[in-house]
N, C-alpha and C positions, 0 to 999 in steps of 0.2 A: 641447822642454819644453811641454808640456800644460797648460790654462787650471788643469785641475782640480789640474794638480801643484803651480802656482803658487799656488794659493788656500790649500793646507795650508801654506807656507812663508813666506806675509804672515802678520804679527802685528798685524793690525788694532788692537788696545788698544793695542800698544805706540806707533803710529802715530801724531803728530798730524795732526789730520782734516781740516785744510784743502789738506794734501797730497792727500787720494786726492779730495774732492769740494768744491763748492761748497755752502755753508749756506743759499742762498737767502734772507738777511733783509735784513727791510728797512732795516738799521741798521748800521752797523760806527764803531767808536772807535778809532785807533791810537795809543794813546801810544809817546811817546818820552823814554825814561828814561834817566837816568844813577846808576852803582854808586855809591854816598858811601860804604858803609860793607860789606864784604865778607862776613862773617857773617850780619849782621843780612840783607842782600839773598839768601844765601843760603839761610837760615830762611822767609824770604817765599815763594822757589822752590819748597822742599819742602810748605809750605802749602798749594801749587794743585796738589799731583799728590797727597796726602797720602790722601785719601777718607775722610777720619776727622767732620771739622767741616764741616758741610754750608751754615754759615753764609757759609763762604770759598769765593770762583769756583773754580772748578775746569779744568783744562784738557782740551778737546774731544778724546777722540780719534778715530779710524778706524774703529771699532768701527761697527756699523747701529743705529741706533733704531727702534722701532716709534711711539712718539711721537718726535714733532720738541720737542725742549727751545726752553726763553725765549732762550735764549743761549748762545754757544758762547765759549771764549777761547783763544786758541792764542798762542806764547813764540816768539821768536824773537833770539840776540843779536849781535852783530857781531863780529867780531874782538877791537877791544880791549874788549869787554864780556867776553869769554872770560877776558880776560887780566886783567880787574880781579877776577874772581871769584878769583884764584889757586886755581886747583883741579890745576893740575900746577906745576912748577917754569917749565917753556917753553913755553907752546900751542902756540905756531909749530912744534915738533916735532910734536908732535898733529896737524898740519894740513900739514903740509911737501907738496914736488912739486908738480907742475906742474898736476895736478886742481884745488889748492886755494890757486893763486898770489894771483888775483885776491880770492879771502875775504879772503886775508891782505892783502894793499895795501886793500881797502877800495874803495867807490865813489867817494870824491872822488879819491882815486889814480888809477881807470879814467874818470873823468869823461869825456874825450877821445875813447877810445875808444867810449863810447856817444852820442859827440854832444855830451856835455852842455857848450857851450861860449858863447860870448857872454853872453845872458841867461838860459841855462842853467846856466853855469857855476857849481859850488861856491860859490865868494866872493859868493853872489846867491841861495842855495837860505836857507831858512827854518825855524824851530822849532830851531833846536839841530843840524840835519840836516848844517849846514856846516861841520861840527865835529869832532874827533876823541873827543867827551863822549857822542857815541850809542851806549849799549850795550845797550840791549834795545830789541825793540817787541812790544809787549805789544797783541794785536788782538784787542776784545770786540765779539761781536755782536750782535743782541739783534733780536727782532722787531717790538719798538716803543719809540718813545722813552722810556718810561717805564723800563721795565727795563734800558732802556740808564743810566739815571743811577739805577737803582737798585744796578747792583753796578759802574757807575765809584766812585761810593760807598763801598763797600765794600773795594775794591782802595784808592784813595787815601789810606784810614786805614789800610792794610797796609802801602802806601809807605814810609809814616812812621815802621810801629816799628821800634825799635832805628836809628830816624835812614838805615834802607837805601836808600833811592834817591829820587832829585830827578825830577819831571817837567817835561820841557826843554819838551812840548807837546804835545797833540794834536790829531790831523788826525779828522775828523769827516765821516761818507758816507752817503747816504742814498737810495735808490731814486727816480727821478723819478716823477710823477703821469703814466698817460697820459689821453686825452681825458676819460676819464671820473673822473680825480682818483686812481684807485688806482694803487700801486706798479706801479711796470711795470721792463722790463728795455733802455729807450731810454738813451744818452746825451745829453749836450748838441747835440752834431754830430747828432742826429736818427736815428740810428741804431740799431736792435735788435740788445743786444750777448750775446757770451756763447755764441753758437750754437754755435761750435766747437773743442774740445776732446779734445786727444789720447785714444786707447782706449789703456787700459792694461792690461798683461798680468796676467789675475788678478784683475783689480778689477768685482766686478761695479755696476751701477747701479739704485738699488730692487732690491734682494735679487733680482736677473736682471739678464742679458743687454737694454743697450739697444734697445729699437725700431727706434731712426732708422739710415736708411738710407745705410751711408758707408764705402766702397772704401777709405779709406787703412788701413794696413798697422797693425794692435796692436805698440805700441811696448813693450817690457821693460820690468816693474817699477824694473830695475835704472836705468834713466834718470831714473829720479826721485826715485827712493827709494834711501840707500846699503846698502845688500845684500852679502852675501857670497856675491858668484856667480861661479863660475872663468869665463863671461863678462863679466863686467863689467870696462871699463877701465878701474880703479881700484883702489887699497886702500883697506879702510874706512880713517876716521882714528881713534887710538887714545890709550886703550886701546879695546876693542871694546864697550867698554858703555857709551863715550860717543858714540863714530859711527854707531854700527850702527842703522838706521830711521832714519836722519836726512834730511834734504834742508838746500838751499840756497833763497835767494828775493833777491830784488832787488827792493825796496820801493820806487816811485816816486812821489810827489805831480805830477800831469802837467796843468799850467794848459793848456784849452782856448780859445783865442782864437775864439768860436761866431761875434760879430760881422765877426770877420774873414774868416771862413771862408765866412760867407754872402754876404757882399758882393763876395768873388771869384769865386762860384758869379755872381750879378748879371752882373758884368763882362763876364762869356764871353757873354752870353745870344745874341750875333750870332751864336757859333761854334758852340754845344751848349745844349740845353735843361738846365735847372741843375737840373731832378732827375733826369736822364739823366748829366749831367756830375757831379754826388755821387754817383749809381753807381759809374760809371767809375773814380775817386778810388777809391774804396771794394773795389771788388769786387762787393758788392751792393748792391740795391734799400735804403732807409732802412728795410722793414717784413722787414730781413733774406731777402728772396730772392735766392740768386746768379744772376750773370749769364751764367753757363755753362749755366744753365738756362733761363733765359729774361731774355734779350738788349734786348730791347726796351718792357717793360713789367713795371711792379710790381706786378702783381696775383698776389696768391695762387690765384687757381685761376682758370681759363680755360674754355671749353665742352667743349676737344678734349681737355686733358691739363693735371687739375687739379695746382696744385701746392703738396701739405702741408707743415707742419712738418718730419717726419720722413725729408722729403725736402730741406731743407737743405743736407745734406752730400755728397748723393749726385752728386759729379763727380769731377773731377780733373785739369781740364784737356788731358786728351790730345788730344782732338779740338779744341782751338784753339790751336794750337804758336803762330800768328801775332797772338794775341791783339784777334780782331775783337770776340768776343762778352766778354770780359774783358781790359782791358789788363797786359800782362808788368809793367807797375811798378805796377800799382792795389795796395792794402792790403792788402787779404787774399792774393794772389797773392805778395806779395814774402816775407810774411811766415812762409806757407807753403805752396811750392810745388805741393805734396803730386806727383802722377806728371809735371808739369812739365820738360821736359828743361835743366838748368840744371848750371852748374860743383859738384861736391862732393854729398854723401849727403844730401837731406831727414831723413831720419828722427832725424839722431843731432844734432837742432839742435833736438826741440822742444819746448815750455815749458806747464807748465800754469799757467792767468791766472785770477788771481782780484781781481776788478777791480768799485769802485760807484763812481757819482758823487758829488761834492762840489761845495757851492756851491748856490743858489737858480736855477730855470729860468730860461733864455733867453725874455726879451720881445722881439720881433721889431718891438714900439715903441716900445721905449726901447733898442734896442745899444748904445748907448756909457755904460752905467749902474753902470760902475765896476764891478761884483761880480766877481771872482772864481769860478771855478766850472772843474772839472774833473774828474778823475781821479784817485781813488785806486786802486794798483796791486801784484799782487806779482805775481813771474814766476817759478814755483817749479821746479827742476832739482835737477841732482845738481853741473851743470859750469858756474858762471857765464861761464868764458873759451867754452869749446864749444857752450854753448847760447843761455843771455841776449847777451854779449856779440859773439857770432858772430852771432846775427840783429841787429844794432842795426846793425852795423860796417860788414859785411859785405853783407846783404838791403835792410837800412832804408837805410842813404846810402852806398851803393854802386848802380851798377847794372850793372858788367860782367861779375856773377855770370849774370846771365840776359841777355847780348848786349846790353841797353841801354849808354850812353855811361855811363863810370868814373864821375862827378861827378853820375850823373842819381839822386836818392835819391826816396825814399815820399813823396808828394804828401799826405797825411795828418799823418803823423807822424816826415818824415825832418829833419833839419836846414839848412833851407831857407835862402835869403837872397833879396831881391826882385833881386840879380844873377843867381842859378845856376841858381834854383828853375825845374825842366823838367817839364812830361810830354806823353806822346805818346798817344795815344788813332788806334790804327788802323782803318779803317775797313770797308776793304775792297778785294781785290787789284786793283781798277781804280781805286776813288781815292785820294788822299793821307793819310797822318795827321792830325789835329786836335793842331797843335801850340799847347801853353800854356808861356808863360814869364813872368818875373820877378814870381813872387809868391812870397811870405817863409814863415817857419813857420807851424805854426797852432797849435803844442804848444811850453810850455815848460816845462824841468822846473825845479820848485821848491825838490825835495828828491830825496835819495835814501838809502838805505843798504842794505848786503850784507850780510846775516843766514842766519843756521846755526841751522835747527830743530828739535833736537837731542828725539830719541826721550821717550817717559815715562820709560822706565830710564835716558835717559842724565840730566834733570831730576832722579831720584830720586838717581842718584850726584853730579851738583853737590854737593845736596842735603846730600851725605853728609859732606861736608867742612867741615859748619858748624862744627863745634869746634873743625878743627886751626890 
């Protein structure tokens, strides 16, 4: 199948847009809602795809702009959000097999399976999130706070008529300042996020073909998006004008412990220099260069062999099977493999992230100052069991997928404890590993839910059921 064939066979409009790209703002809002009243919330639906009253947000699609709009808003609902709309007699038929087991049980159901267990667990998550009452998330963006509460606004008194839906909460994210106070694309943990994300079959970036330079393999539209492709392993869910363009996402609220995580960088200082050892942990330098590219320092360009942006992506680890110059279980590495020789198929595990911070910056003089602050997340697929929840289980705290010890997980972001919690950092075939143990998580999830982003057509046929 051919790039150009694919391109006549996406339906960009019908698409929602945070599927094929990231919006770049510096603002995002997630509410989380619950159905009270099934008409009236359905009338609200058809309202945001409607194109008639331009007073009412509108939902973003896939479609290119030549201008960049104030805000974009993109719908997503959960299982029993499906099933309160009564829009068929059973959803669960609609979504039956083994594709779409995990939609159906829902995130607190998989909770385990992605970790989420201790002070992660469910009975401990926040907003309504712990609940079986989440049925939509509704995610506005917007490029400045202004606008951002100028059409929460506007949705909120949408909310309310005809009594359609309750707001259980929402989560609120915002680009960090870098040195120089403007929005930048850093997290908490210090690091330049966002670099790397799947090529997709079909999808161009700025009306062309990416720049940046990057060996892994263009993944099928169909991995992300539900399609009706006699390759794909799946059936749409049905009927076909509620599946079809759809994806799946996995909403995470992910508390960063920053104080904790710097102070264990501290700790090691005998063993590893703490911005060499946040590489390590990571994959890359904090100003996003990989360490498969340059190993030993973070500079962006060098005298002999400068090194850009668009150069990034451009490895794969083949020439470090033994992980001197990037460690087998560092972040990026586990997450995704990419030409890595490891247990099972890279390619058919991998997620697009669309991820800002929340919370007020890290003061490195006040750590222990109470705030709150992390990660807001969605991890968008077609297969939450094959994709999200295969990399969590499986890559994230696991490690005998890639010859590391079964119990050895992501020094990042695996579900650590200050008993199990291991990494190995090799060095080089004449001296020993740099082994680190018993430090605890540095990520806790807050919240979570399993959401179905269901096409403009398939919104418009919701939509369509307000009478009956």
């Amino acid at each position: 199948m051919t790039n150009e064939k694919t391109l006549t066979q996406l339906n960009f409009s019908d698409i929602q847009g945070y599927i094929i790209r990231g919006y770049n703002m510096n603002n995002v809002r997630h509410f989380v809602l619950y159905i009270k009243e099934a008409k009236a919330a359905k009338k609200f639906i058809g309202s945001l795809v409607s194109g008639i009253d331009e007073s009412i947000p509108q939902i973003t699609t896939a479609a290119w702009w030549d201008i960049k709009p104030s805000y974009c808003l993109n719908i997503g609902f959960t299982f029993e959000g499906l099933n309160a709309l009564q829009i068929v007699a059973d959803i669960g038929k609609s979504f039956s097999g083994s594709n779409y087991k995990s939609f159906r049980q829902g995130a607190i159901a998989q909770a385990t399976q992605v970790g989420d267990i201790g002070e992660s667990a469910p009975d401990k998550w926040k907003g309504g999130l712990g609940t079986s009452n989440t049925h939509v998330l509704l995610s506005l963006y917007a490029q400045d706070s202004k606008v951002l509460e100028q059409q929460s606004d506007k949705l909120r008194s949408l909310f309310k008529e005809g009594d359609a839906l309750k707001e259980l909460s929402c989560f609120d994210g915002a680009k960090l300042p870098d040195e120089k106070g403007q929005p930048s694309d850093i997290v908490h943990f210090g690091y330049k996020d966002g670099i790397s994300q799947p090529k997709i079959e079909g999808v161009p970036t700025k009306r062309g073909l990416s720049k940046s330079l990057d060996p892994q393999p263009i993944i099928p539209a169909y991995e992300f998006i539900l399609l009706d492709d006699e390759k794909a392993p799946y059936y749409v869910p049905t009927p076909p004008e509620l599946g079809l363009n759809g994806s799946f996402a996995a909403f995470r609220v992910l508390e960063q412990d920053v104080a904790g995580f710097e102070k264990f960088l501290q700790e090691q200082k005998d063993k590893i220099d703490s911005d060499k050892l946040a590489a390590k942990m990571c994959g890359r330098w904090r100003n996003g260069v990989p360490l498969d590219l340059s190993p030993d320092a973070d500079q962006l360009t060098s005298p002999k062999e400068p090194i850009i942006y668009e150069q990034f992506n451009n490895f794969d680890y083949s020439d470090d099977p033994q992980g001197y110059k990037c460690p087998i279980g560092s972040h990026i590495r586990r997450t995704n493999p990419r030409a890595a020789k490891i247990q099972g198929v890279t390619n058919i595990h991998r997620l697009i992230r669309r991820g800002i911070p929340y919370g007020l910056p890290y003061n490195p003089n006040s750590p222990n100052d109470g705030i709150e602050r992390g990660l807001l997340g969605l991890f968008i697929c077609v297969n939450l069991k094959r994709q999200f929840e295969f990399v969590m289980e499986e890559w994230v705290n696991k490690g005998d997928f890639a010859g590391l010890p079964t119990d050895a997980k992501a020094p990042l972001i695996g579900a650590n404890d200050n008993k199990s919690g291991q990494f190995d950092i090799p060095v080089s075939p004449d001296n020993p590993s740099i082994k680190l143990t018993g430090f605890d998580r540095f990520i806790t999830t807050k919240g979570g839910a399993y959401c179905f982003i269901p096409s403009i057509t398939a919104l418009q046929h919701i939509a369509s059921y307000s009478t009956k």
